[in-house]
C-alpha positions in Angstrom: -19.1 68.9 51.9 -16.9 70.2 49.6 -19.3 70.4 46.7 -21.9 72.2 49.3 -19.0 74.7 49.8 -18.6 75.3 46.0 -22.5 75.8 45.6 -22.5 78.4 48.2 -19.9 80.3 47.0 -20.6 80.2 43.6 -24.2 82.1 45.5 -22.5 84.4 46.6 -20.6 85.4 43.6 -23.7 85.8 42.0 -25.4 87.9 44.7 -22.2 89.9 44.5 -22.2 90.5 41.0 -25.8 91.8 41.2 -24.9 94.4 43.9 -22.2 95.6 41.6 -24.4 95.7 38.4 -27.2 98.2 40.4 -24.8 100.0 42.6 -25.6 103.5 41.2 -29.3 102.3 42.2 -29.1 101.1 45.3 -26.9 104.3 45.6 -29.7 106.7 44.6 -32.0 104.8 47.0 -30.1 105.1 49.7 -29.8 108.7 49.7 -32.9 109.0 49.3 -34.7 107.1 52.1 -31.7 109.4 54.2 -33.0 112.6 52.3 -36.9 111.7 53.6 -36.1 110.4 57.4 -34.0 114.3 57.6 -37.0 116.1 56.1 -40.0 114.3 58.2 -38.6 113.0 61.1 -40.1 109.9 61.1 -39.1 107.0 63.1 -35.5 105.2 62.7 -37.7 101.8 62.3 -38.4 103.6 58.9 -35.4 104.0 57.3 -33.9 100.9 58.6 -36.6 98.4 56.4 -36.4 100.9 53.5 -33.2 100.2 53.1 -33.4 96.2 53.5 -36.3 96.3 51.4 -34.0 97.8 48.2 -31.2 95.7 48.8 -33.4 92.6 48.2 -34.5 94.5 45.3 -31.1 95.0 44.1 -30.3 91.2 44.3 -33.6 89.5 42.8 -32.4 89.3 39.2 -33.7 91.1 36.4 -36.3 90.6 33.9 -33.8 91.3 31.4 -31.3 88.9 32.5 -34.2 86.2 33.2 -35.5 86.7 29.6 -31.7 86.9 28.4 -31.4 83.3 29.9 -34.3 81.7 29.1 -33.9 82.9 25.0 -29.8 81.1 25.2 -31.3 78.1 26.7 -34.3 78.0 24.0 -31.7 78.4 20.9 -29.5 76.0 22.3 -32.3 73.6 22.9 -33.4 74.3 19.3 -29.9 73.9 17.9 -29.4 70.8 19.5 -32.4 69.6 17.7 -31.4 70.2 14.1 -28.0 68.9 15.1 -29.7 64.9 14.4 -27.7 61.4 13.5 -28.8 62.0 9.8 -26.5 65.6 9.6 -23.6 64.6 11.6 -23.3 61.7 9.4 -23.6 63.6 6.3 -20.7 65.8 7.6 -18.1 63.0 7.9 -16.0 62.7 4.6 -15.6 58.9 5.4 -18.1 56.0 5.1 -20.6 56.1 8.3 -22.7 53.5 9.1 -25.2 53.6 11.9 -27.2 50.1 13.2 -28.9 49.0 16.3 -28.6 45.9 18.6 -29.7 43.2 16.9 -27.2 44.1 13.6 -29.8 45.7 11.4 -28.5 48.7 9.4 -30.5 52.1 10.8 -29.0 54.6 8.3 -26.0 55.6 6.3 -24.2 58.7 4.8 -23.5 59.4 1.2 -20.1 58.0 1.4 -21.3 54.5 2.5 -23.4 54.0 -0.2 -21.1 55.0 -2.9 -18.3 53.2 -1.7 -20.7 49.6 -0.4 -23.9 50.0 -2.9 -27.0 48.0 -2.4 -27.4 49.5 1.3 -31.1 50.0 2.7 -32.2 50.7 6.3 -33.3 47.5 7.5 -30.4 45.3 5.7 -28.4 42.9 8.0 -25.2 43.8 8.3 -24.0 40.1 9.4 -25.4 39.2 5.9 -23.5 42.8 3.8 -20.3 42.0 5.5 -19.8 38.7 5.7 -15.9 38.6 6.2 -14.8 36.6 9.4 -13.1 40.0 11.2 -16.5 41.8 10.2 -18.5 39.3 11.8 -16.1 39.3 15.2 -16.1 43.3 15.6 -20.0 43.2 15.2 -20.5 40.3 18.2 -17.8 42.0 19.8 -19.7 45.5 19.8 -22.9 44.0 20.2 -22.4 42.2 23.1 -21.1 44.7 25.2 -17.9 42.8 25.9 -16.0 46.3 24.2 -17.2 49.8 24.0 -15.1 50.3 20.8 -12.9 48.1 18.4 -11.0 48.0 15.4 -10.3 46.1 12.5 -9.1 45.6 9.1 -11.2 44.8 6.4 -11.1 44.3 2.8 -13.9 44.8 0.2 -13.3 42.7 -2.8 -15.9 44.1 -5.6 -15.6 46.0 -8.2 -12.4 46.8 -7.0 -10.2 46.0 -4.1 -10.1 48.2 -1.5 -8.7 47.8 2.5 -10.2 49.9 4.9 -9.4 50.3 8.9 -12.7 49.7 10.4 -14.0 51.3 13.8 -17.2 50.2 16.3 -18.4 52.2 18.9 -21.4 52.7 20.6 -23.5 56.4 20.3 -24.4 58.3 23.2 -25.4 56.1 26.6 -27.9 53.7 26.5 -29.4 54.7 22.8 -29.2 51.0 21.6 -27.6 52.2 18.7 -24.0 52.0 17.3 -21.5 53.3 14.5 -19.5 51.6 11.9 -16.5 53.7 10.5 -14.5 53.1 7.4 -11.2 54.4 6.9 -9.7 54.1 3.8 -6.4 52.4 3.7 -5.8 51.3 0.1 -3.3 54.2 -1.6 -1.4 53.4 1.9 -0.7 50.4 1.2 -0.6 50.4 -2.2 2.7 53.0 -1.4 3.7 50.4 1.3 3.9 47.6 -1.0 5.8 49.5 -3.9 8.4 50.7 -1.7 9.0 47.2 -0.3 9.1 45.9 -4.1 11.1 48.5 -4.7 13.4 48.0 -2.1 13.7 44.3 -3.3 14.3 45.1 -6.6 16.9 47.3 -6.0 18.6 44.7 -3.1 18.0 42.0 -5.8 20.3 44.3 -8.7 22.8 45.1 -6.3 23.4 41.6 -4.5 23.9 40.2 -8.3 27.0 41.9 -9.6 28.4 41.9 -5.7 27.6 38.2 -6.0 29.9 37.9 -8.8 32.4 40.7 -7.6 33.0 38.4 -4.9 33.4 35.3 -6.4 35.9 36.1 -9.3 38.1 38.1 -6.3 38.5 34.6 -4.0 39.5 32.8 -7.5 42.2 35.6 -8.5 43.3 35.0 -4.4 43.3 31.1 -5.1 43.1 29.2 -8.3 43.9 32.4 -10.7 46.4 33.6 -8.6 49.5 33.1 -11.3 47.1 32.7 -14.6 47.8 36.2 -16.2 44.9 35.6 -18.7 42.2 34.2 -16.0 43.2 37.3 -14.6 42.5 39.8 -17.1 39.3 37.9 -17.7 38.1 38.5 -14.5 39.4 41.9 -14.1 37.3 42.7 -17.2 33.9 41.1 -15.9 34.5 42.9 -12.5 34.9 46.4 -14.2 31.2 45.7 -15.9 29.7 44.6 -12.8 31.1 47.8 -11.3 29.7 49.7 -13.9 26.3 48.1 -13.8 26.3 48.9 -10.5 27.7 52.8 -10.8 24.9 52.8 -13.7 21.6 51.6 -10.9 23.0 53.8 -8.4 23.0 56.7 -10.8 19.4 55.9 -12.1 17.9 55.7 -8.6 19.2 59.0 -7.3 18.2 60.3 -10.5 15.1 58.7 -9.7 14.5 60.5 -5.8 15.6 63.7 -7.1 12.6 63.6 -9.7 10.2 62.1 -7.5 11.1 65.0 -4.5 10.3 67.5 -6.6 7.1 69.2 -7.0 5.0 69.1 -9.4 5.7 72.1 -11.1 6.2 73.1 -14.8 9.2 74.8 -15.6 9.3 78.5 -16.4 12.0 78.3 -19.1 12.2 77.5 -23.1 14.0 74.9 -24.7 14.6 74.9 -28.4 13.5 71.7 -28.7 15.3 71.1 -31.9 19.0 72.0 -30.7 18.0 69.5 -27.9 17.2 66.4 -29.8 20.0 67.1 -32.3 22.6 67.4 -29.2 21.0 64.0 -28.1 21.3 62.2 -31.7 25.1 63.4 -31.9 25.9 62.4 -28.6 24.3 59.0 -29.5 26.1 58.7 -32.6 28.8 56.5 -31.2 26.4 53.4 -29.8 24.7 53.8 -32.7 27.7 53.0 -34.7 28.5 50.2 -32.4 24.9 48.7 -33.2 25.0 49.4 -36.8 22.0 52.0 -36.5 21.2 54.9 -38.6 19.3 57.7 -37.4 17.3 59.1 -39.0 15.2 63.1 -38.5 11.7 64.1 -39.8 11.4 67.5 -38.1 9.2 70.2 -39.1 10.7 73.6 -40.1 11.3 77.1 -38.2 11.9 77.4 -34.8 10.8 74.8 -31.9 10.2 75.9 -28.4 8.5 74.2 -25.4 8.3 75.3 -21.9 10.5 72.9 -19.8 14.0 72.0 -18.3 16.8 71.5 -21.1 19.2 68.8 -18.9 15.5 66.7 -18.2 14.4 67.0 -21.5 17.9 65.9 -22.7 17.9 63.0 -20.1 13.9 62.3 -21.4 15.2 61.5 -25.6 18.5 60.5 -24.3 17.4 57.5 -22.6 14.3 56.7 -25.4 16.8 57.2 -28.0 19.6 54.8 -26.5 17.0 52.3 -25.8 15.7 52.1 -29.9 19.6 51.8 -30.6 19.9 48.8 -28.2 16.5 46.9 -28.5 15.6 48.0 -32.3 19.0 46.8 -33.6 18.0 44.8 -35.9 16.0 47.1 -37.3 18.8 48.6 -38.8 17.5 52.5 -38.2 15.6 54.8 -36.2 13.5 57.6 -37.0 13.0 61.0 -35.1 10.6 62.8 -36.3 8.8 66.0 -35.0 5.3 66.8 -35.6 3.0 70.3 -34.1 -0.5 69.1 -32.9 -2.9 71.9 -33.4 -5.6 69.7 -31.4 -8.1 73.3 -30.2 -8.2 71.0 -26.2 -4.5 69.9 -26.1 -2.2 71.5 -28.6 1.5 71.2 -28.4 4.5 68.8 -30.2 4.9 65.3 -30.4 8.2 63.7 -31.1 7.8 60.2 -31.8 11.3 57.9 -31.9 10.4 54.7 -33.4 12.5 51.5 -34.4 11.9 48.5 -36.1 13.1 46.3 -34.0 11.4 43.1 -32.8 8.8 44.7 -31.0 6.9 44.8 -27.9 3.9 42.5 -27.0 1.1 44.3 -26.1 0.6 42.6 -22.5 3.8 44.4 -21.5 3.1 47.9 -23.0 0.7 49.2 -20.0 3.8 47.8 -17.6 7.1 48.7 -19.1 7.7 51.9 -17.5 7.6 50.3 -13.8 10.6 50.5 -12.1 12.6 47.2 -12.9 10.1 46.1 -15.0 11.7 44.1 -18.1 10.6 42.2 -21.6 13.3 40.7 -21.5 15.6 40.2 -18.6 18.2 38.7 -20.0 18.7 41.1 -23.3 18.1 43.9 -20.9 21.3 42.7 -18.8 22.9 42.5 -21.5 22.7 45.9 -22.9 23.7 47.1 -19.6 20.1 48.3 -18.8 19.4 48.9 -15.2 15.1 48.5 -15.6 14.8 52.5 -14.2 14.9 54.2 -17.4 11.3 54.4 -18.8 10.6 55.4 -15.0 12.9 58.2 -14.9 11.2 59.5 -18.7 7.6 59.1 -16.6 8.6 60.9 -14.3 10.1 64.0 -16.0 7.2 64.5 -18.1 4.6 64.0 -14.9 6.4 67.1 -14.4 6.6 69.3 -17.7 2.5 68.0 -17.5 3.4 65.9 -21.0 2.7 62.6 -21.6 4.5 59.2 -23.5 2.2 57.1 -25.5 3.5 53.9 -26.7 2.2 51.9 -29.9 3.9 48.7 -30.9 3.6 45.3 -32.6 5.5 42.2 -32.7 7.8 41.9 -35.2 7.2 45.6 -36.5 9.3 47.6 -34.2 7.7 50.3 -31.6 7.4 53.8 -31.0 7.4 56.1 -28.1 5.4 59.4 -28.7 5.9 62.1 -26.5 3.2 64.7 -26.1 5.2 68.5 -24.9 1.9 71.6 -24.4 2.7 74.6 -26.0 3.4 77.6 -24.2 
């Protein structure tokens, strides 16, 4: 009853809005069939079915409007028809593929076949994916048991991806459904560095607290009145402390680089002044580790585009690591060199020792965070394992680069690559 009601008003409205469009027509009619039964005296019978008879006129709807009507229907109905399965999977960014009841693959976009390969119309999907979750989404789909599902799936070859896979059915009663794959792999590629990371870091920490701990119950117990086990322990403490104070540092550091954007700097650094204020402020642990340093710059004036105190930090921590690790070496050498290169020209300062080394399995890995040759000689030398990441990072945002050439037993050396203006 109520939808009866609705229809009939929804009439009505229609009728009325008619009336309203030809008013200034039924208007002139009006007057006149008023003006003629005046003039000729004709009967009152007269008038009376004019007037009906041009209100009915007024309410039958146009030819204008009917052709008006028909021509929206026909370009919808002709839209509709280029809108096919084939374009709307074209226009979705992420893998699409589209198959029918018994499994068998009836198309897929461009993204499907460059992230799967080897995909036809007519291919089993059962058979393509053959991955136990894969096969329980397709029976689960198939059988009607779900209108839509999703799983997690993993592709193995060439590389590895993870993607969030969806299956739905298209349209009602087509006999055909829709494979979705959503790439997940940089998401949890991220996920699974930050919890290493967050290991890591626990890991570093909980050490030196470890130790902190234990030499402060023996100075409350056993050590209690042994004035050198005491300033023993004292003495171990204050390095664990500063080990700690040191990896706090570097992972601020660390957070304040990686919040910023990536954005080159709009000031000049003289270069030069830079890596000499470096050297001089090095000359002390240098000293300590029986180093020499040694320059091999290029003459005149040295300017990059860039941030001084980053740039500083950038040589600071390459430098103090070719004093600790290239020791026995006995020197290092700093040497600045202009590339005129037409594609990419710009200095490179290369600081090389001649140390022991670097194997070359650990060269494409060493400027992970916490990453280590050698943990033990690293502890030692009061590294905290963030320092190469801090330099990657910096020069990710000056848009330079670090190069790295070494071989055991012959030292290494860390090239950094600063564009010209």
């Amino acid at each position: 009853m109520a939808e009866t009601g609705a229809g009939q008003d929804s009439k009505g409205q229609a009728l009325a809005a008619r009336l309203w469009r030809n008013r200034w027509l039924l208007g002139a009619g009006i007057v006149a069939v008023l003006a003629v039964y005046s003039f000729a005296g004709a009967s009152v019978y007269v008038p009376v079915l004019a007037l009906v008879a041009l209100a009915a006129a007024a309410m039958l709807p146009v030819d204008a409007e009917r052709r008006s009507a028909d021509s929206g229907a026909a370009i919808e109905a002709s839209g509709l028809q280029r809108l096919s399965g084939e374009y709307l999977a074209a226009a979705v960014a992420d893998p699409l593929i589209i198959f029918d009841h018994s499994a068998t693959m009836v198309h897929a976009n461009a993204a499907a076949f460059a992230a799967f390969g080897g995909l036809a119309p007519g291919m089993s999907l059962a058979l393509k994916f053959r991955a136990p979750e894969m096969q329980a989404l397709l029976d689960g789909i198939l059988s009607g048991e779900v209108a839509a599902d999703v799983v997690d799936y993993t592709e193995k070859l060439p590389v590895e991806r993870t993607y969030r896979v969806s299956a739905s059915t298209v349209g009602h009663a087509t006999g055909l459904y829709v494979l979705v794959f959503k790439d997940q792999s940089e998401t949890r590629r991220i996920d699974r560095m930050r919890a290493d990371f967050i290991a890591n870091a626990s890991h570093e920490l909980r050490t030196p607290l470890a130790s902190i701990a234990g030499f402060i119950e023996t100075l409350r117990g056993p050590a209690r009145n042994d004035p050198a086990a005491r300033d023993q322990f004292l003495q171990i403490m204050q390095n664990q402390t500063g080990r700690m104070a040191r990896l706090i540092d570097d992972l601020l550091s660390l957070s304040r680089l990686e919040m910023k954007p990536y954005l080159r700097p709009g000031t000049e650094v003289d270069l030069r002044q830079t890596i000499d204020s470096v050297i001089d402020s090095l000359g002390p642990l240098a000293a300590e580790n029986g180093i020499v340093i040694e320059r091999d710059f290029i003459d005149g004036p040295v300017s990059v585009p860039g941030d001084r105190d980053e740039l500083f930090q950038v040589f600071e921590n390459l430098m103090e690591n070719a004093c600790k690790y290239g020791q026995s070496g006995g020197r290092v050498t700093v040497s600045m060199a202009r590339v005129e290169d037409g594609q990419d020209p710009g200095i490179d300062v290369t600081i090389r020792d001649y140390g022991p080394g670097i194997a070359e399995e650990h060269i494409p890995r060493i400027t992970e965070r916490f990453y280590r040759v050698d943990v033990e000689n690293s502890r030692t030398q009061k590294g905290t394992g963030l320092g190469l990441s801090i330099v990657k990072h910096i020069l990710t945002r000056h848009n330079a680069r670090l190069s790295i050439k070494s071989e055991v037993g012959k030292g290494a050396a860390f090239t950094v690559h600063l564009p010209a203006r």
